[in-house]
C-alpha positions as CSV (number, residue, x, y, z in Angstrom):
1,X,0.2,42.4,75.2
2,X,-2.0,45.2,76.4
3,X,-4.8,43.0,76.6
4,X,-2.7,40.6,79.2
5,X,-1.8,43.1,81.1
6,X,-5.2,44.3,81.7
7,X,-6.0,40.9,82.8
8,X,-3.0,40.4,85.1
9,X,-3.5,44.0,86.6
10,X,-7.3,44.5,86.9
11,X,-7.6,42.5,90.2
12,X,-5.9,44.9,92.3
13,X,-7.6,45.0,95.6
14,X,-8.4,47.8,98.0
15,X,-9.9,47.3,101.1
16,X,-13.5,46.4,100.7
17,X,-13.2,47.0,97.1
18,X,-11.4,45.9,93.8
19,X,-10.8,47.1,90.0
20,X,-11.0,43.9,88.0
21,X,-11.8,44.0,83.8
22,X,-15.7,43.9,83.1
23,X,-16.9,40.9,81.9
24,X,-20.4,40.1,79.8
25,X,-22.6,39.8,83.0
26,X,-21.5,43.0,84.0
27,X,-23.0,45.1,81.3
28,X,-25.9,46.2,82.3
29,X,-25.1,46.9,86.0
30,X,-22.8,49.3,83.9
31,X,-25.3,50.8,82.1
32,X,-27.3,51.6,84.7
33,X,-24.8,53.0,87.4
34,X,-23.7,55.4,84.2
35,X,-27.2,56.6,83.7
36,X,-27.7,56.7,87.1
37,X,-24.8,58.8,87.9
38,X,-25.3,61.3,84.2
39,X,-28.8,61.8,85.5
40,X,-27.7,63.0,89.0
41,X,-26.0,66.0,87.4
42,X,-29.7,67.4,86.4
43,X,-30.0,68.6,89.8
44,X,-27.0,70.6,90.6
45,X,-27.4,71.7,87.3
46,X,-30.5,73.3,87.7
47,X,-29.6,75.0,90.9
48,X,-26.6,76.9,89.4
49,X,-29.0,78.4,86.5
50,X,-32.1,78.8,88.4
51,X,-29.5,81.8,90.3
52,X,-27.9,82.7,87.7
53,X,-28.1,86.4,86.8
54,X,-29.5,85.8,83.5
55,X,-32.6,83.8,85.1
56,X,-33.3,85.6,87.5
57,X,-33.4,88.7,85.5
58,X,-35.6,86.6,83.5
59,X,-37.5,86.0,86.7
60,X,-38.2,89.4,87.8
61,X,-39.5,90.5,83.8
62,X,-41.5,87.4,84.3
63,X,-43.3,88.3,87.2
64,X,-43.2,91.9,86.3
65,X,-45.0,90.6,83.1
66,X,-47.5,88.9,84.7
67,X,-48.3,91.3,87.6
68,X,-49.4,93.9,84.7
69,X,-51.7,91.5,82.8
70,X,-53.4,89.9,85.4
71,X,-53.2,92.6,88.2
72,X,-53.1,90.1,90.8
73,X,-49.7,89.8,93.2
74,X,-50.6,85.6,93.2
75,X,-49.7,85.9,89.4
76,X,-45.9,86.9,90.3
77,X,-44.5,83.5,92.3
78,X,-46.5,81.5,90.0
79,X,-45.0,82.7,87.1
80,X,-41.8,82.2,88.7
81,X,-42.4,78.7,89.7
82,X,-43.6,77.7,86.0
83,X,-39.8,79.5,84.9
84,X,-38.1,77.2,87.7
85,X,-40.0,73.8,86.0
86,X,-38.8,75.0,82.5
87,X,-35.4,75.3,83.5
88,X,-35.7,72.2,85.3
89,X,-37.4,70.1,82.6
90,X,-34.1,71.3,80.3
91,X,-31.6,70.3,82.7
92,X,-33.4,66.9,82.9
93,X,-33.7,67.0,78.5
94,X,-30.3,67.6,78.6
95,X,-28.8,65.1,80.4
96,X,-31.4,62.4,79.4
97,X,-30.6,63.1,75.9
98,X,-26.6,62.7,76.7
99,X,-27.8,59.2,78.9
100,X,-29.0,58.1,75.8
101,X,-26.9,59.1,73.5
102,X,-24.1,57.0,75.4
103,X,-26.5,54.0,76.0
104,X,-27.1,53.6,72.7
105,X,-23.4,54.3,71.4
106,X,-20.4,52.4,73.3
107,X,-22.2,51.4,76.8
108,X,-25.0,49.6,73.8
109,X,-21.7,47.5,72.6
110,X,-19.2,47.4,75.6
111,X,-17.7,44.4,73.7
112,X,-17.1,46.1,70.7
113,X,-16.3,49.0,71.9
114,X,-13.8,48.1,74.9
115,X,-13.5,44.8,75.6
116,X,-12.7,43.1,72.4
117,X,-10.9,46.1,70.6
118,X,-6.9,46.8,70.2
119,X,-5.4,48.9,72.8
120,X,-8.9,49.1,74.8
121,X,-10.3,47.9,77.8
122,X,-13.1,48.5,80.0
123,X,-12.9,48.2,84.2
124,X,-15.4,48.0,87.0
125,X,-15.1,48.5,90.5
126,X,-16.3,45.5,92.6
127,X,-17.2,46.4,96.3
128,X,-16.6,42.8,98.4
129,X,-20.1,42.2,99.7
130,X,-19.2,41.8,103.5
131,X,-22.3,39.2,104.3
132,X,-24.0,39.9,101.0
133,X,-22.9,39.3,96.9
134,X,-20.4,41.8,95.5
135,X,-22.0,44.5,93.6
136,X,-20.6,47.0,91.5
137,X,-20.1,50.3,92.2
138,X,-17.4,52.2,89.6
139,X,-16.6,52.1,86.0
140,X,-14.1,53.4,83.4
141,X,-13.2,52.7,79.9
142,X,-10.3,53.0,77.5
143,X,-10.0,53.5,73.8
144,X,-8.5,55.0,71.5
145,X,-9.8,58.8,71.0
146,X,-11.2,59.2,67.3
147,X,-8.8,60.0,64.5
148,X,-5.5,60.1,67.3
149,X,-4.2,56.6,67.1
150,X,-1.4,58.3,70.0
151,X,-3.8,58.8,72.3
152,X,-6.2,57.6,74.5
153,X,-9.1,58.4,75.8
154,X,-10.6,57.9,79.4
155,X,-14.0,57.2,79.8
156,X,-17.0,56.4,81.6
157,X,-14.9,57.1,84.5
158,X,-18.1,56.9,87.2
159,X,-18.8,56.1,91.3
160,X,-21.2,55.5,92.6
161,X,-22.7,58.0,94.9
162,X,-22.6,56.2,98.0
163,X,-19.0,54.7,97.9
164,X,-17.7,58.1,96.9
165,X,-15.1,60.0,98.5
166,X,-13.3,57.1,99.1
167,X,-10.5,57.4,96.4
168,X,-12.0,55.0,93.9
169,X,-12.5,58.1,91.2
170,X,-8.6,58.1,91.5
171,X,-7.8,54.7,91.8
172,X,-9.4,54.1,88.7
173,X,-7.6,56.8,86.9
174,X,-4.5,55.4,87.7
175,X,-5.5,52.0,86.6
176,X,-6.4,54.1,83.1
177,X,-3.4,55.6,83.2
178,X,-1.4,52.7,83.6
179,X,-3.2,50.8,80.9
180,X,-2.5,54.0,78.7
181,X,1.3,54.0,78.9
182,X,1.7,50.3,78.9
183,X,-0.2,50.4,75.6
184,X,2.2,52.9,74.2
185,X,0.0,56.1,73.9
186,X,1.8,59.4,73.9
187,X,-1.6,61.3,75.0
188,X,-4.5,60.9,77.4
189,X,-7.6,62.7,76.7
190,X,-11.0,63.2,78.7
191,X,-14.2,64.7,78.4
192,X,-15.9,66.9,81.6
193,X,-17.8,69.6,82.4
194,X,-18.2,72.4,84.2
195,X,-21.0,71.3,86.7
196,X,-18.7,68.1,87.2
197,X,-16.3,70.2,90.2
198,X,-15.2,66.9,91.7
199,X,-13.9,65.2,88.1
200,X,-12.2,68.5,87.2
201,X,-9.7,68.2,90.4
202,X,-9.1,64.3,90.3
203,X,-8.1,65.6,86.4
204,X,-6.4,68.6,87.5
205,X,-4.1,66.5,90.0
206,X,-3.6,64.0,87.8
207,X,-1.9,67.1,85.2
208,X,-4.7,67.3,82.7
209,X,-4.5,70.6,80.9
210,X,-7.6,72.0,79.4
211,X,-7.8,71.7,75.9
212,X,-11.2,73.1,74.5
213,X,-14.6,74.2,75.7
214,X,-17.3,73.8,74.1
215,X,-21.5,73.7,74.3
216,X,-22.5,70.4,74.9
217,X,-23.5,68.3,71.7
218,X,-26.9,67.7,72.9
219,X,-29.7,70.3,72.4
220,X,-29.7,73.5,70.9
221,X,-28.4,77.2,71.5
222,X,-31.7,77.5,73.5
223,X,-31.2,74.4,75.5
224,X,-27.9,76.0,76.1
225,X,-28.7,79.4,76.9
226,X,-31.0,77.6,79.7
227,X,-29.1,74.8,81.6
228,X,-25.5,76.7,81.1
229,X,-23.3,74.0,80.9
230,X,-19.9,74.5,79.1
231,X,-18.0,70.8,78.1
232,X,-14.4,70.8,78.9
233,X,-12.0,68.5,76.5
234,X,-8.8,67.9,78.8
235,X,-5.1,66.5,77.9
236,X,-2.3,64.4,79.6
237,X,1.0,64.3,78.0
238,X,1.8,60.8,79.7
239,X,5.3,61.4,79.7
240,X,4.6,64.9,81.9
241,X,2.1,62.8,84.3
242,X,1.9,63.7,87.7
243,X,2.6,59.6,88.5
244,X,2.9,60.6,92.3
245,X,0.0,62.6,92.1
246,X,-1.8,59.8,94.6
């Protein structure tokens, strides 16, 4: 029944644009807007440690370091340039690792995953081409979240960075939503971060509630100590949903 449903209320239109249920030709445009869009986050990442206190404390005994062993002034900003690739080169480790981690786990087997699993489903947002083909441009996924049968967890939720601010972030949430109550869950759950500012107010609108933070499950403590990025694990009671929240 949830599966039908999906079907019948996938093709909702909006302007330019529509949320329809991914099919098999779609997969890979999927994959590559999600790794295009997890990649992006290396950069805004990197800016908020490079001023961090911690690095640039780390900065000046850097420089200060290299001043005395060299005893040339030249030393200093080119120790601090070769800091700024290091933490640049981890923010990019860290989100390639995640990238692939996600490739090669539920985006490597949308079918399995989403698509042809109970109470599951997987959408993509189709921009109308105007005078060229329709491309895609957005993508979210449902299913249930690992050992809660109640609830549900939102996915993959991504834009594209030129058709955003637009309201298809929230447009597909509701579509998520929607799915999830129709399907019976009690819960929704979804994973975020820190860095993401934009995902954590669609979330906090919609009535998430932040669950748990934690390091993210790529790298170690050193990888973390550089990039600083704190994962967020948020909840929706669907019954307490802020359904006019759009």
């Amino acid at each position: 029944m949830a599966a039908s449903w999906a079907e019948e209320k996938a093709g909702r239109s909006y302007q330019a644009w529509r949320i329809r249920r991914c099919r098999e030709e779609d997969v890979e445009a999927v994959r590559r807007i999600y790794a295009d869009a997890v990649m992006e986050q290396a950069w805004p990442t990197f800016r908020r440690a490079a001023w961090s206190l911690r690095t640039l404390v780390s900065a000046g005994a850097v420089g200060g370091l290299s001043l005395a062993v060299t005893g040339r002034p030249l030393a200093v900003p080119l120790a601090w340039l070769a800091l700024a690739a290091l933490v640049y080169g981890a923010c990019r480790y860290l989100y390639a690792a995640s990238a692939r981690g996600i490739l090669g786990g539920d985006l490597g087997d949308v079918e399995g995953s989403f698509l042809g699993r109970p109470g599951a489903c997987f959408w993509v947002v189709e921009e109308g081409g105007g005078s060229g083909s329709p491309r895609l441009v957005g993508t979210l996924g449902a299913k249930p979240a690992p050992g809660e049968p109640s609830a549900c967890e939102l996915c993959r939720l991504t834009v594209s960075l030129a058709c955003r601010r637009r309201g298809l972030g929230r447009a597909l949430l509701e579509t998520g939503l929607e799915f999830a109550r129709r399907s019976g869950y009690l819960d929704c759950t979804v994973y975020t971060s820190d860095i993401h500012h934009a995902a954590l107010a669609l979330y906090s609108k919609a009535g998430f509630q932040l669950q748990r933070a934690f390091p993210p499950p790529e790298g170690g403590p050193l990888l973390h100590s550089i990039c600083q990025v704190t994962d967020y694990q948020l909840r929706l009671k669907l019954s307490l949903g802020r359904s006019n929240a759009h």
